[in-house]
MDAnalysis code that builds the backbone (N, CA, C; Angstrom):
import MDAnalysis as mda
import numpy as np

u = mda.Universe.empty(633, n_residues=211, atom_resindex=np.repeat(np.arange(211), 3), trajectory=True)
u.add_TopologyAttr("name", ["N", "CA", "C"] * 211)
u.add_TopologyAttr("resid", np.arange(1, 212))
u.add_TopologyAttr("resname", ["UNK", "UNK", "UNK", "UNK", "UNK", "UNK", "UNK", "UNK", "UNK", "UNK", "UNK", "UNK", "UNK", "UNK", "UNK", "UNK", "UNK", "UNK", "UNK", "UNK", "UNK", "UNK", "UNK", "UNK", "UNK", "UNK", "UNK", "UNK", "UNK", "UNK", "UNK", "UNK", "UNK", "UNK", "UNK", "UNK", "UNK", "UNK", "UNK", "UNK", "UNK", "UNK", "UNK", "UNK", "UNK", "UNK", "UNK", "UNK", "UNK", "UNK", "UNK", "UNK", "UNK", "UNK", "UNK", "UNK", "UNK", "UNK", "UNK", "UNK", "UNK", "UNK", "UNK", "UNK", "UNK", "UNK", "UNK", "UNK", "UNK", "UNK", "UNK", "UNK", "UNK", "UNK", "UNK", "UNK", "UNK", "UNK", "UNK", "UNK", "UNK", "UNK", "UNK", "UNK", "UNK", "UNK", "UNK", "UNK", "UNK", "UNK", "UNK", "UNK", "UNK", "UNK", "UNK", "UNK", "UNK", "UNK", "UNK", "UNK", "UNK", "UNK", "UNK", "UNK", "UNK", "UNK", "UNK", "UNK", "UNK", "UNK", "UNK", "UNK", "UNK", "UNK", "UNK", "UNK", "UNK", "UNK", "UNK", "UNK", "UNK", "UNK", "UNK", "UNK", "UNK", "UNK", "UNK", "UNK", "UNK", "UNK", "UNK", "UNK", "UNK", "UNK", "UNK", "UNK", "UNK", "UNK", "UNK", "UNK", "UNK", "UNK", "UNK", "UNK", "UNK", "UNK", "UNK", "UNK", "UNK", "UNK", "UNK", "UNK", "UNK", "UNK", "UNK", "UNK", "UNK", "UNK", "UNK", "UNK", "UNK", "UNK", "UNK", "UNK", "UNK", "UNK", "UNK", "UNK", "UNK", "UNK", "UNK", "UNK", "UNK", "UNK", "UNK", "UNK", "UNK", "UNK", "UNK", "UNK", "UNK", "UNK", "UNK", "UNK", "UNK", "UNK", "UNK", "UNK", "UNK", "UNK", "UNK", "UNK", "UNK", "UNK", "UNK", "UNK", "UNK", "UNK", "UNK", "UNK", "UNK", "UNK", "UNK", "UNK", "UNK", "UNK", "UNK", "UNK", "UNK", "UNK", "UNK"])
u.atoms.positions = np.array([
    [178.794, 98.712, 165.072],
    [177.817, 99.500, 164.324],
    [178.429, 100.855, 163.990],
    [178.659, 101.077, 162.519],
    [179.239, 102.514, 162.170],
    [178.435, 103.219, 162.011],
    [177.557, 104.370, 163.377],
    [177.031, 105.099, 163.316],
    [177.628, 106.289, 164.092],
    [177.406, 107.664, 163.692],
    [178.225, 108.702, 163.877],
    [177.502, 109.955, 163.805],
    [177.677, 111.125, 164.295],
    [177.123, 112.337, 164.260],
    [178.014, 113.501, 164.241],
    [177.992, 114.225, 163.219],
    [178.966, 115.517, 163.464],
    [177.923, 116.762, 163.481],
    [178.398, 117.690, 164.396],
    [177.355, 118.935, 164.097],
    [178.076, 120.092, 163.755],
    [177.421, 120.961, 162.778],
    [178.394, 122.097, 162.004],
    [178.340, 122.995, 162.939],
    [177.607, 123.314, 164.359],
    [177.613, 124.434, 165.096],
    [177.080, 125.772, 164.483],
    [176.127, 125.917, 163.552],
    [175.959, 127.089, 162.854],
    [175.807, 127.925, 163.663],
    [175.738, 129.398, 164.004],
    [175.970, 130.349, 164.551],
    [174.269, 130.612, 164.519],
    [173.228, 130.204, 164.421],
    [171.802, 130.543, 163.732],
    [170.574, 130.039, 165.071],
    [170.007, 130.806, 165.260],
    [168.936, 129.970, 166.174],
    [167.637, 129.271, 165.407],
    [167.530, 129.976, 164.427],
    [166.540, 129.252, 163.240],
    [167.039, 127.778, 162.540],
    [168.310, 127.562, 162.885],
    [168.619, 126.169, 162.065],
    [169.723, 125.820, 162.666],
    [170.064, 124.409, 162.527],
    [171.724, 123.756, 162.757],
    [171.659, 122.736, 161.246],
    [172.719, 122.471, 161.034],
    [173.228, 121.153, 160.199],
    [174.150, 120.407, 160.514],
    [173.580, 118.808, 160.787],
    [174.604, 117.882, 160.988],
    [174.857, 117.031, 159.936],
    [175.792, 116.091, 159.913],
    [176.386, 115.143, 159.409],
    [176.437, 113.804, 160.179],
    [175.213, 112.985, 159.503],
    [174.925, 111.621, 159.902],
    [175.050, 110.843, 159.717],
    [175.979, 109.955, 160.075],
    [176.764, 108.873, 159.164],
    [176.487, 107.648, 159.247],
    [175.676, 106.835, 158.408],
    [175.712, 105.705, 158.894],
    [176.032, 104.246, 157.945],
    [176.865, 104.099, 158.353],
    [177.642, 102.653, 158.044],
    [178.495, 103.333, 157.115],
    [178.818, 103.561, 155.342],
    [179.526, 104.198, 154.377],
    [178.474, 105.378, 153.860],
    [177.574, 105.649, 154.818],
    [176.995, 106.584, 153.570],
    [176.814, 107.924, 155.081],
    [177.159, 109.457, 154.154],
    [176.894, 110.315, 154.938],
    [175.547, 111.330, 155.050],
    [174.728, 111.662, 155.517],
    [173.463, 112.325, 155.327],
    [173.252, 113.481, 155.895],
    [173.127, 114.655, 155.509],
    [173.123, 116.013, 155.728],
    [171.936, 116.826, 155.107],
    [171.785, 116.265, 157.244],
    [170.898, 117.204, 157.960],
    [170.577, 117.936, 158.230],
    [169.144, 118.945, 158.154],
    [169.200, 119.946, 158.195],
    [167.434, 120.078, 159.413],
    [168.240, 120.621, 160.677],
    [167.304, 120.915, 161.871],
    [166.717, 122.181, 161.970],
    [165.525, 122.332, 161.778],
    [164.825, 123.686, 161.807],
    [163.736, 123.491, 162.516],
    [163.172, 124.979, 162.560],
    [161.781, 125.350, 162.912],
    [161.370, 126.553, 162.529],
    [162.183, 126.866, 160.974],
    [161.976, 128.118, 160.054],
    [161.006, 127.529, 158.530],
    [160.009, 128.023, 158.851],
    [159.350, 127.849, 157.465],
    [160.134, 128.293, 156.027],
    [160.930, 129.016, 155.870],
    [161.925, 129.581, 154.757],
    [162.903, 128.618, 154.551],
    [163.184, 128.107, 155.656],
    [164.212, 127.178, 156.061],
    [163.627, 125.733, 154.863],
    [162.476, 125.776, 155.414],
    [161.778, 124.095, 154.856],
    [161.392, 124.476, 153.208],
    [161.063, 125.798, 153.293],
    [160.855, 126.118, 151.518],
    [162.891, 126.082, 150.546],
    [163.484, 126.252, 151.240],
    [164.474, 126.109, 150.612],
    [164.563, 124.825, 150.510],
    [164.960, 124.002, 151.610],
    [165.127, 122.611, 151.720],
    [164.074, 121.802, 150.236],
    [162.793, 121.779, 150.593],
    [161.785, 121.827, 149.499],
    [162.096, 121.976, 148.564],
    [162.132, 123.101, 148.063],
    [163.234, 123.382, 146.801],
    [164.057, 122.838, 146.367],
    [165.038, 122.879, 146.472],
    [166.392, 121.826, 146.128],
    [165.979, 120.334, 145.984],
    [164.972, 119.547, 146.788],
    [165.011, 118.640, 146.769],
    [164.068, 118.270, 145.169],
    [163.127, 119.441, 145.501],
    [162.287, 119.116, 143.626],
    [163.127, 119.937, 142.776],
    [164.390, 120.358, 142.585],
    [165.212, 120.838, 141.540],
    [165.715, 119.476, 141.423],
    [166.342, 118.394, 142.402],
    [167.304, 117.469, 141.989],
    [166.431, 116.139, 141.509],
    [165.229, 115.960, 142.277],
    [164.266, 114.872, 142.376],
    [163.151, 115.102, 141.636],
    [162.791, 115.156, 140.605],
    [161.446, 115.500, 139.962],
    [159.949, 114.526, 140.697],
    [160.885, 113.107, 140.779],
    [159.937, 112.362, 141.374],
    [160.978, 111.497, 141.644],
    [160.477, 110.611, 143.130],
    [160.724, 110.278, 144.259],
    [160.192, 109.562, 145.766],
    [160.939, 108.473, 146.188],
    [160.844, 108.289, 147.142],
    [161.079, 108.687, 148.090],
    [160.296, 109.335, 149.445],
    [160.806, 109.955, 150.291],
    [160.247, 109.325, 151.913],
    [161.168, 109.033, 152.389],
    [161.576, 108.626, 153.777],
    [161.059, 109.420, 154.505],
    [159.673, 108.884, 155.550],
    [158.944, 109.644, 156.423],
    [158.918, 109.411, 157.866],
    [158.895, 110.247, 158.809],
    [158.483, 109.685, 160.265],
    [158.156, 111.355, 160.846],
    [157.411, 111.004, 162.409],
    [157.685, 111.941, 163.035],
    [157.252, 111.669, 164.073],
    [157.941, 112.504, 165.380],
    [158.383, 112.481, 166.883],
    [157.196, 112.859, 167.599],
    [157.079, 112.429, 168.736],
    [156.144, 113.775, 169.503],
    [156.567, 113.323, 171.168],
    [156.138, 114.175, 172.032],
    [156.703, 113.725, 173.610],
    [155.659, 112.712, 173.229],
    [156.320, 111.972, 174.647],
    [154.890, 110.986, 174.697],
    [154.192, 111.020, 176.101],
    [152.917, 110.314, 175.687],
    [151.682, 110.569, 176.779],
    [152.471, 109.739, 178.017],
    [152.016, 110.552, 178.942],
    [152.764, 109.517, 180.368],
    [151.418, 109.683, 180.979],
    [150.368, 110.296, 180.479],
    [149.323, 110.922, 181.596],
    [147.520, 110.334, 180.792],
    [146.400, 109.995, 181.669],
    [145.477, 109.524, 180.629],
    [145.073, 110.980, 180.447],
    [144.416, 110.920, 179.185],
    [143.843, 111.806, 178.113],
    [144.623, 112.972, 177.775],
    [146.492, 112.533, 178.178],
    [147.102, 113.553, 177.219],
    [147.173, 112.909, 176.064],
    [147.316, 114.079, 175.122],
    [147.464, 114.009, 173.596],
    [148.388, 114.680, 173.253],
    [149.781, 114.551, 173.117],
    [150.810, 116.000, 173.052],
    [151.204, 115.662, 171.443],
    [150.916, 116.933, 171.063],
    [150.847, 116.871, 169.550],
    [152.399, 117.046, 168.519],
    [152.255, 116.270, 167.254],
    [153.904, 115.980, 166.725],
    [154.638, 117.135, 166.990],
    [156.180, 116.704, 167.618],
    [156.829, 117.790, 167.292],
    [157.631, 118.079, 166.481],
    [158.216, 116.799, 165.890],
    [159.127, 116.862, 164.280],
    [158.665, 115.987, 163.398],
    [158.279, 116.887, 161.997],
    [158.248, 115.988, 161.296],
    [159.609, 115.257, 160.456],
    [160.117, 114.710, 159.790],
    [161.467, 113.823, 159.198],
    [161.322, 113.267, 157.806],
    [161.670, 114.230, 157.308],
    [161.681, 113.506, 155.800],
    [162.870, 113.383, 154.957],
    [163.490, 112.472, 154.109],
    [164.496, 112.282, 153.788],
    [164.640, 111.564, 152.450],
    [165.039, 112.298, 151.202],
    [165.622, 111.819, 150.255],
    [166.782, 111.760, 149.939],
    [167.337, 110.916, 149.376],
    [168.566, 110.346, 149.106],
    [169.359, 110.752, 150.320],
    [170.966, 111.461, 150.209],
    [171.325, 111.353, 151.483],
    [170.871, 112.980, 152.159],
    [169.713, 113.737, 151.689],
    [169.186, 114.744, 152.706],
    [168.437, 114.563, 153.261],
    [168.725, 114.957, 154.839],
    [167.334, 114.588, 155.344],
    [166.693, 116.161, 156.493],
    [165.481, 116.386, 156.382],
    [164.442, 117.280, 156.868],
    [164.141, 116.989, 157.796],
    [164.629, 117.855, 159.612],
    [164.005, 117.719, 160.333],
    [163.402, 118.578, 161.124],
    [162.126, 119.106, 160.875],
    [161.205, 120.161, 160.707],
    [160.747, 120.174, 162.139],
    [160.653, 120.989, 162.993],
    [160.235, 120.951, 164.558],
    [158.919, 121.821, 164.037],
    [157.956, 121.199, 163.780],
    [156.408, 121.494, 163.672],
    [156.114, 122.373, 164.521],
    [156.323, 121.746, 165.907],
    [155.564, 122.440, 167.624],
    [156.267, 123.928, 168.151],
    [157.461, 124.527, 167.146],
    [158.324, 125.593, 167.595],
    [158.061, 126.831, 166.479],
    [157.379, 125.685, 164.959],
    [157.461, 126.510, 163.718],
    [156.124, 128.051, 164.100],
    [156.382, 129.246, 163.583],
    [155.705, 129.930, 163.780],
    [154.695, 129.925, 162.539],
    [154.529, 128.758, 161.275],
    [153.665, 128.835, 160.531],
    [153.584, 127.374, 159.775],
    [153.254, 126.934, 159.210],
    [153.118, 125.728, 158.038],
    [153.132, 126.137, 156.713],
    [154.664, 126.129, 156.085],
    [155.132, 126.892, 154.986],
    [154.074, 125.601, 153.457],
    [153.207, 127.064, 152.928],
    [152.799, 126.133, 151.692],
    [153.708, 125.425, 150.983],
    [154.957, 125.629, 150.769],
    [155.539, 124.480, 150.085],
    [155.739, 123.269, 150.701],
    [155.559, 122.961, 152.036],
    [155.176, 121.654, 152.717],
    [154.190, 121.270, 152.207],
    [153.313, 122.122, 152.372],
    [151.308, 121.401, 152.042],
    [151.740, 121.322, 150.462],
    [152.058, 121.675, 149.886],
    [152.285, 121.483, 148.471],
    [153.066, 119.569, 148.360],
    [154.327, 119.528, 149.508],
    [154.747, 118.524, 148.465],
    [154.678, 117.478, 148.874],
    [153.968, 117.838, 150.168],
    [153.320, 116.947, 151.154],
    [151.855, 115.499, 149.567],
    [151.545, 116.680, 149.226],
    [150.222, 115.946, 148.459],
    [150.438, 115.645, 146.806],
    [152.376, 116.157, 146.594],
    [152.823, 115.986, 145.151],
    [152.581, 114.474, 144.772],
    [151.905, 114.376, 143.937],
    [151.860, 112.522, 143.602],
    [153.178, 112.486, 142.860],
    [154.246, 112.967, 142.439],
    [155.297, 112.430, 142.233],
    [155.966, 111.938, 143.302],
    [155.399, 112.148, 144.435],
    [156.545, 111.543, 145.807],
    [155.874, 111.368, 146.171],
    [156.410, 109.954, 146.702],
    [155.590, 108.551, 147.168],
    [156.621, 108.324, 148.400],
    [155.898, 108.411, 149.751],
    [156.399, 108.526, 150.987],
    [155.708, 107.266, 151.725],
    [157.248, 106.934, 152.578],
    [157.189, 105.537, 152.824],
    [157.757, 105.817, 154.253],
    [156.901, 104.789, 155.087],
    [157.599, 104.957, 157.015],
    [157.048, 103.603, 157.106],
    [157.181, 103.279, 158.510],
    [156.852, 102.162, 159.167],
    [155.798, 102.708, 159.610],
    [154.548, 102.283, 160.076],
    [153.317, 102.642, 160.196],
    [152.787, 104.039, 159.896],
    [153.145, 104.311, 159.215],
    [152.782, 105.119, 158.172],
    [151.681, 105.731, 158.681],
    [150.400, 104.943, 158.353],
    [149.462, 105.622, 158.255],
    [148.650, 106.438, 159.354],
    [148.898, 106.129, 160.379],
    [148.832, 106.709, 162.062],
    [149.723, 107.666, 162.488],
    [150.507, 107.710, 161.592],
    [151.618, 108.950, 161.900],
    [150.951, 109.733, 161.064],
    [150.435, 109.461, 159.725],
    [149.810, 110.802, 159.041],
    [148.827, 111.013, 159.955],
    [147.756, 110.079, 160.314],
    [146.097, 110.684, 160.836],
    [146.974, 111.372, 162.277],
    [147.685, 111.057, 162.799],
    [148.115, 112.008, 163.711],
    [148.846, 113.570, 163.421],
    [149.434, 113.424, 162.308],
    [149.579, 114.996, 161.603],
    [148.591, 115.579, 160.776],
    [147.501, 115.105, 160.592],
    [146.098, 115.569, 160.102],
    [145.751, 116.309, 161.471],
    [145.423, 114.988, 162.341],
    [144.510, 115.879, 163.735],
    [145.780, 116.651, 164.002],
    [147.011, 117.155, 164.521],
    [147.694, 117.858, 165.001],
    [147.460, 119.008, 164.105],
    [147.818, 119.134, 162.870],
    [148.135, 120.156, 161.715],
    [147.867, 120.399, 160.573],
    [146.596, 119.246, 160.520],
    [145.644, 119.553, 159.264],
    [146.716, 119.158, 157.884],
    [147.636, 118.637, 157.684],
    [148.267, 118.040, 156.934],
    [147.985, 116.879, 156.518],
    [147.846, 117.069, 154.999],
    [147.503, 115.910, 154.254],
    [148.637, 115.360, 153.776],
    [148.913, 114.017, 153.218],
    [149.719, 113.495, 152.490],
    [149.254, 112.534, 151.432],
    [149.620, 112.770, 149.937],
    [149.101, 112.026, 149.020],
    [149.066, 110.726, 149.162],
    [150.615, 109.876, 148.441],
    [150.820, 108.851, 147.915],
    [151.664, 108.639, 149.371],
    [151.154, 107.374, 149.803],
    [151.966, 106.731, 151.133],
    [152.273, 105.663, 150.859],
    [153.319, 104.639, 151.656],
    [153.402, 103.310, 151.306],
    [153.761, 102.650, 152.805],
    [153.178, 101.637, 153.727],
    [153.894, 101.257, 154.692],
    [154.809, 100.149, 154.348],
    [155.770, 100.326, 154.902],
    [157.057, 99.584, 154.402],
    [156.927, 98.218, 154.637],
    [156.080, 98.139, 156.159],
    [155.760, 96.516, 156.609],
    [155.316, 95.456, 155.395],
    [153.833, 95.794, 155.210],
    [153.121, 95.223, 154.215],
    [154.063, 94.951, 152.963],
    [154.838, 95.772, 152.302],
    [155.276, 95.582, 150.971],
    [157.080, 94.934, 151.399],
    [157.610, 94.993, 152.672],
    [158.659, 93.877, 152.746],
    [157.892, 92.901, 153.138],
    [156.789, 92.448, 153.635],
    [156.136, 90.833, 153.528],
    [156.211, 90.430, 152.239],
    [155.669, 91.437, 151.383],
    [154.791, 90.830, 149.962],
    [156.190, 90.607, 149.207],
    [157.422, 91.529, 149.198],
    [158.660, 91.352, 148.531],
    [159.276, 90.257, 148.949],
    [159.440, 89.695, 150.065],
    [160.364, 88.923, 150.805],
    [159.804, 87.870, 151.033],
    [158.288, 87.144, 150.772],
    [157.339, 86.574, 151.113],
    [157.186, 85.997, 152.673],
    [157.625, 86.748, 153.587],
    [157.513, 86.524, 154.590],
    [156.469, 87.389, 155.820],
    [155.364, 87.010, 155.946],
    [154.077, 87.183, 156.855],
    [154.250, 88.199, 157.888],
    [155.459, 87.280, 158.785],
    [156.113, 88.412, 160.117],
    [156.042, 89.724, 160.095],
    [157.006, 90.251, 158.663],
    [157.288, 91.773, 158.684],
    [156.042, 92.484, 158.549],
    [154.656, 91.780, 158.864],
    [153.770, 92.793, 158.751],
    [153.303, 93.607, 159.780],
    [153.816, 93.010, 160.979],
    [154.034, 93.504, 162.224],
    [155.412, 93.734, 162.749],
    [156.681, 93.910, 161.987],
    [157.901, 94.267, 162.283],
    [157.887, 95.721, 162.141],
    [159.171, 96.069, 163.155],
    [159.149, 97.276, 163.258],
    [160.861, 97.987, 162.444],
    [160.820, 98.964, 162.368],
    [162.125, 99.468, 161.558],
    [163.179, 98.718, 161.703],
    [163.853, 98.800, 163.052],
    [164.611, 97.801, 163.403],
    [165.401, 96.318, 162.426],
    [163.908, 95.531, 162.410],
    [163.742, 94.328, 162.070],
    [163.326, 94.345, 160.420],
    [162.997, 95.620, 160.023],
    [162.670, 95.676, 158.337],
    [164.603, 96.182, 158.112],
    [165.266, 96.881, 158.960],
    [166.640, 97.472, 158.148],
    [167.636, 96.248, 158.236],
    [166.989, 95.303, 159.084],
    [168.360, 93.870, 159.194],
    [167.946, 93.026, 157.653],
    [166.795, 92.698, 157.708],
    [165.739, 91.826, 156.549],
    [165.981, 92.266, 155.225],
    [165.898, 93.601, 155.127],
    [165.767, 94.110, 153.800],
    [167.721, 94.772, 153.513],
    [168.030, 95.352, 154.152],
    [169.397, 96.144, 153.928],
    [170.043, 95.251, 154.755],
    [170.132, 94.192, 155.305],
    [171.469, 93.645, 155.619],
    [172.176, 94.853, 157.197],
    [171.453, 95.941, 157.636],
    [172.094, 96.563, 158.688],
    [171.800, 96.702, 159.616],
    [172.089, 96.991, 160.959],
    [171.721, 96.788, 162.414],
    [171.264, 98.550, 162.468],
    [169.949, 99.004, 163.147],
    [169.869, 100.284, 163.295],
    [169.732, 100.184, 164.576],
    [170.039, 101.036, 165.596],
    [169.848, 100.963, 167.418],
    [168.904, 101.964, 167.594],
    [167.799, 101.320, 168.270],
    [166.670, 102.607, 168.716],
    [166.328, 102.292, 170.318],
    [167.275, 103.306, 170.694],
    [167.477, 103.279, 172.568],
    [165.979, 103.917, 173.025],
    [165.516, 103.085, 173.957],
    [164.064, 103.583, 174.150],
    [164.323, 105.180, 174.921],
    [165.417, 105.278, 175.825],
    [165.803, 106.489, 176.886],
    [165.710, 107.265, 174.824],
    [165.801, 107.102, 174.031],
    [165.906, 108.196, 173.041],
    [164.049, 108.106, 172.901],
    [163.643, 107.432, 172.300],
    [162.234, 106.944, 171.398],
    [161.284, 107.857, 172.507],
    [161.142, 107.647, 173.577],
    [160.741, 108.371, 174.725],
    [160.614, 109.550, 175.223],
    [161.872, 110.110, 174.612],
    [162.541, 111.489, 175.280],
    [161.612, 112.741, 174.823],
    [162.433, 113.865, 175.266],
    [161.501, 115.365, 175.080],
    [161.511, 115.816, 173.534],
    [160.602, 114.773, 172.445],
    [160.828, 115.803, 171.030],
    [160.309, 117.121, 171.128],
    [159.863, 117.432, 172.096],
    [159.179, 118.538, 172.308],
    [159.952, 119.873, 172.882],
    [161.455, 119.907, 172.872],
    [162.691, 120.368, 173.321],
    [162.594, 121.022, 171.883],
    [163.285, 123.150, 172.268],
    [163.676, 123.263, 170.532],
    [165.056, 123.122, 170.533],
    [165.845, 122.798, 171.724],
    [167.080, 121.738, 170.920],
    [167.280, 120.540, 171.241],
    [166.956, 120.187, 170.239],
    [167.291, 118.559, 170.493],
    [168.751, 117.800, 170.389],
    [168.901, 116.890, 171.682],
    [170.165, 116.378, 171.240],
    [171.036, 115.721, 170.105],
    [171.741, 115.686, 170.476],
    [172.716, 115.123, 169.245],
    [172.602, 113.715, 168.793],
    [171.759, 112.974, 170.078],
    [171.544, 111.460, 170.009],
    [169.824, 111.598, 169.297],
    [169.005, 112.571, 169.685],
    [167.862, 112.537, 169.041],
    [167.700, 112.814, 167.658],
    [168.467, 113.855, 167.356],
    [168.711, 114.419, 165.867],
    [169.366, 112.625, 165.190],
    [170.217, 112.203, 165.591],
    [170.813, 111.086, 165.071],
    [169.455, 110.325, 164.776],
    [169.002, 109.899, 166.056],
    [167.737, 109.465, 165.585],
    [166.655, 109.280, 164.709],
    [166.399, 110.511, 164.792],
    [165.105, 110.939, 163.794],
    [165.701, 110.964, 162.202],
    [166.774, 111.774, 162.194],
    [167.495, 111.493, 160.915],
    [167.327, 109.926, 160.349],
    [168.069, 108.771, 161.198],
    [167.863, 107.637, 160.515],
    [167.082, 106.885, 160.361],
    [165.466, 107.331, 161.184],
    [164.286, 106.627, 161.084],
    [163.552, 107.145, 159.505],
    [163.595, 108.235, 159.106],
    [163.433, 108.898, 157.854],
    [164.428, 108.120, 156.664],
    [165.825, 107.834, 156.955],
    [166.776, 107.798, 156.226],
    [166.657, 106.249, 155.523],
    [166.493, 105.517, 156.782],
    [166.475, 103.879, 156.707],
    [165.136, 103.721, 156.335],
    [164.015, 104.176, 156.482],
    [162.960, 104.043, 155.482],
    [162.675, 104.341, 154.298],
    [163.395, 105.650, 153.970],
    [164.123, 105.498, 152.490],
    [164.455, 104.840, 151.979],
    [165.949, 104.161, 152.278],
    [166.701, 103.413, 152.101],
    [165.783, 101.783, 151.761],
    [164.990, 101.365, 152.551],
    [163.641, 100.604, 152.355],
    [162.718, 100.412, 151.325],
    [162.621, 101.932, 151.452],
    [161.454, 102.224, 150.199],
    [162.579, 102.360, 148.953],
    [163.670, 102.679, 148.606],
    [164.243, 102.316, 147.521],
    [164.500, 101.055, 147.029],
    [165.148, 100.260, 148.230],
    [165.251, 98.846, 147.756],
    [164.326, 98.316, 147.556],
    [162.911, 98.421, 147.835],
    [161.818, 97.565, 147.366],
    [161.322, 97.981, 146.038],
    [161.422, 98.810, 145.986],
    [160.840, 99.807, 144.479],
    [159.501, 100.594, 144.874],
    [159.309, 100.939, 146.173],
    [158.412, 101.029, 147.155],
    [157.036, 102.472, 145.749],
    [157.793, 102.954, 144.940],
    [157.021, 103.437, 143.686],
    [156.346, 103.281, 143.330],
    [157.309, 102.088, 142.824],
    [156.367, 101.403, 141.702],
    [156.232, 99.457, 142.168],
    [155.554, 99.068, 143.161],
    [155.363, 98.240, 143.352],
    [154.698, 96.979, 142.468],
    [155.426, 96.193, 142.563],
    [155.069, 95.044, 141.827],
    [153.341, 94.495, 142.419],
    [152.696, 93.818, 141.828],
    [151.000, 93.588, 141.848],
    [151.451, 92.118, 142.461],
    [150.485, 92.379, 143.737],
    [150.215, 90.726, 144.557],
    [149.636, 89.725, 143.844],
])
C-alpha cells in the first residue's frame, strides 16, 4: 500500500502543512485551528473551483463513558488534491466563510454517512450544510449492488477506485481532541475527506444519474 506522509515543520502554532501521498497522487494539507487560516484556504479553493465536489468527514474523541457527548473536533474537507483540516474544538471562532461555503449550492459534499456527521456538527456548532450526497446509497445505485448501502469507506475505495485504504482502529479511536495531532491521524483524516472525493468524482456524485 503506497501510503506516505511528509510534514513541512512550519515554524507557526496556528497551522502546519503536510504532504499526503497516496498511491500516485500527492495532497496538500493544510492543519489548522485559525479562522484566517480556513478563509484563505476557502478562498483559493472558490478562485480555482467555481463549482464542485467536495470530500467531507469529521473526527471527534469518542464516548468511552454513558451520557458523554464529546463534541467534533476536526472538521475535513477536500477538493481535488487540497485538503482542509480544521480543528473546530481549538478554533477561537467559526470563520463566516465556512458558514458561507458550507451552504454554497455549487458544492455538493459527499462522505460516508454523511448525514449524522452533519446533524452532529449542527448540534455541536450550529453548522449547516447545503447540498450533501452519501456515497453508500449512490455506489449501490451506480454499481447495482445492494451491500454498499451499508459499506463503509474502506469497502466503497476497493469497489469503486480499485484501492486498499487502512483505517487502524488504535487511529479511528484516538484523541481528535489533541491540538496536535499525529502524523498517523493527520494521514488519516486527510484520506477519509480525500477518498470520498475521489468517490464522489468517480460517480458523478453532482450530477447524479435518476433511479
Amino acid at each position: 500500500m503506497s501510503i506516505s506522509i511528509v510534514d513541512h515543520e512550519l515554524p507557526y502554532d496556528s497551522h502546519n502543512i503536510y504532504d499526503v501521498t497516496f498511491y500516485e497522487q500527492q495532497i496538500l494539507t493544510l492543519v489548522t485551528h485559525s479562522p484566517s487560516m480556513v478563509d484563505s484556504w476557502i478562498s483559493e479553493i472558490e478562485r480555482i473551483h467555481r463549482r464542485s465536489i467536495v470530500g467531507f468527514d469529521v473526527e471527534w474523541r469518542p464516548n468511552f463513558q454513558r451520557n458523554q457527548d464529546n463534541p467534533v473536533a476536526t472538521l475535513q474537507l477536500c477538493v481535488g488534491r487540497r485538503c482542509l483540516v480544521f480543528q473546530l474544538i481549538h478554533a477561537p471562532n467559526i470563520p463566516r466563510s465556512l458558514v458561507n461555503f458550507l451552504l454554497n449550492q455549487n458544492y455538493t459534499f459527499v462522505g460516508v454517512g454523511i448525514d449524522k456527521d452533519i446533524e452532529k456538527l449542527e448540534e455541536d456548532y450550529n453548522l449547516r450544510v447545503g447540498n450533501r450526497v452519501d456515497l453508500r446509497g449512490l455506489a449501490s445505485d451506480a454499481l447495482e449492488t445492494v451491500g454498499l448501502r451499508n459499506a463503509g469507506l474502506k469497502s466503497l475505495s476497493k469497489e469503486v477506485l480499485g484501492l486498499e485504504i487502512s483505517k487502524p482502529k488504535a487511529i479511528t479511536m484516538s484523541r481528535w481532541d489533541y491540538q496536535w495531532l499525529s502524523a498517523a491521524q493527520i494521514q488519516y483524516a486527510c484520506l477519509d475527506a480525500f477518498v470520498s472525493f475521489e468517490i464522489g468524482r468517480t460517480l458523478n456524485a453532482a450530477n447524479p444519474s435518476p433511479s
